[in-house]
N, C-alpha and C positions, 0 to 999 in steps of 0.2 A: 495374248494380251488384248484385253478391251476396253472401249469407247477411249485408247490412247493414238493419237496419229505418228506416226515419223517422226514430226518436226516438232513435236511435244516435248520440253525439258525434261518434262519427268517420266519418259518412256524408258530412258536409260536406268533409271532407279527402279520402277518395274521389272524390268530386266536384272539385273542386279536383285532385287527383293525375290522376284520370281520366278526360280528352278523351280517346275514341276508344278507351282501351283498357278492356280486362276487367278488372274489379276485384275484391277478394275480399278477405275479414278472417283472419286469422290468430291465432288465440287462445293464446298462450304463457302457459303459465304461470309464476309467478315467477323458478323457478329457471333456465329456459330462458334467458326475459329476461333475467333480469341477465346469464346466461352469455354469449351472441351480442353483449350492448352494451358489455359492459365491452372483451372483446375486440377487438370493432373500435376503440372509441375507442382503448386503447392501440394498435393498428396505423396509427389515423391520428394519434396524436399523435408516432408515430416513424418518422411518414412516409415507411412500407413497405407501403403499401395501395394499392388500386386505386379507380378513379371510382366503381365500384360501390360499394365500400365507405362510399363518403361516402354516395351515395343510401340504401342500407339503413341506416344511422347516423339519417341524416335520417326514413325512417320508424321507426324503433324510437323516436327523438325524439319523434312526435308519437302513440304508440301513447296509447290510451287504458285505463285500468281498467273491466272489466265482471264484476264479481264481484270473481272472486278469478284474473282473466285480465286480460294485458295484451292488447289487441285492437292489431293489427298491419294497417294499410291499405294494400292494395300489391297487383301486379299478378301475372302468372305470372313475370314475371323475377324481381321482388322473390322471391316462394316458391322458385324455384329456386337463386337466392343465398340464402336461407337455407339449402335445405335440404344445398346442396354443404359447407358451410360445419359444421353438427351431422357430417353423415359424417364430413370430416375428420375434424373433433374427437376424435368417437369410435375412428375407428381411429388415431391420432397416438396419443392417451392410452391405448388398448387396447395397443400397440405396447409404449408404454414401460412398462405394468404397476404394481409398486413405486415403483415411481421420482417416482411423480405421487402426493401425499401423499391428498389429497380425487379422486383418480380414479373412483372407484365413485358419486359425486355427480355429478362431470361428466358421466361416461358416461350415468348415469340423466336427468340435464337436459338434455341433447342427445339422448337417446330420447323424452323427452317433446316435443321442440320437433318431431322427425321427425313423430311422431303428429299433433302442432298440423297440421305443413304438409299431412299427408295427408288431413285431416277437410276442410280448405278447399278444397284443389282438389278434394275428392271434390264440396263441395257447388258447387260452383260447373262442372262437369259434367254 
């Protein structure tokens, strides 16, 4: 288990989430989070998503607050689904420019969640 200490809530979910595999926290902050959760929940509540989706749903569910970060516990797939997922975002919304009324928020929340994924896999390397 990496960059999780002892006294970390969510080390125990780690644990729990990961037999066998590598695990890593993720620290989104607010605006990320809400952006990646809402999204998926509406994709699976119009049950146009994939299995993954429900797993990453599942850990954004159990992420924990650590500061002013939601800590995110999940493995390289989980970071890789998120991080496919801000790209999108950001070029869909880049794409459509105008058209997306709060665009320059999305874009900047899915910048910052990129940075989140690349600080954990960096520490967990």
């Amino acid at each position: 288990m990496l960059a999780i200490g002892a006294a970390d809530p969510s080390a125990a979910v780690c644990r729990a989430l990961g037999e066998g595999r590598s695990m890593m926290a993720i620290d989104l902050d607010r605006g990320a989070y809400e952006l990646v959760e809402a999204a998926i929940a509406k994709a699976l509540a119009r049950e146009v998503s994939a299995a993954a989706d429900e797993e990453t749903l599942r850990a954004l569910g159990t992420a924990r607050r650590v500061g002013d970060k939601y800590r995110v516990a999940g493995d390289r797939a989980l970071a890789d689904s998120l991080r496919e997922w801000f790209e999108k975002t950001i070029a869909i919304v880049d794409a459509l420019g105008d058209r997306v009324s709060d665009g320059r928020r999305i874009i900047e929340s899915a910048g910052r969640g990129l940075k989140s994924i690349d600080a954990a896999t960096h520490r967990q390397s």
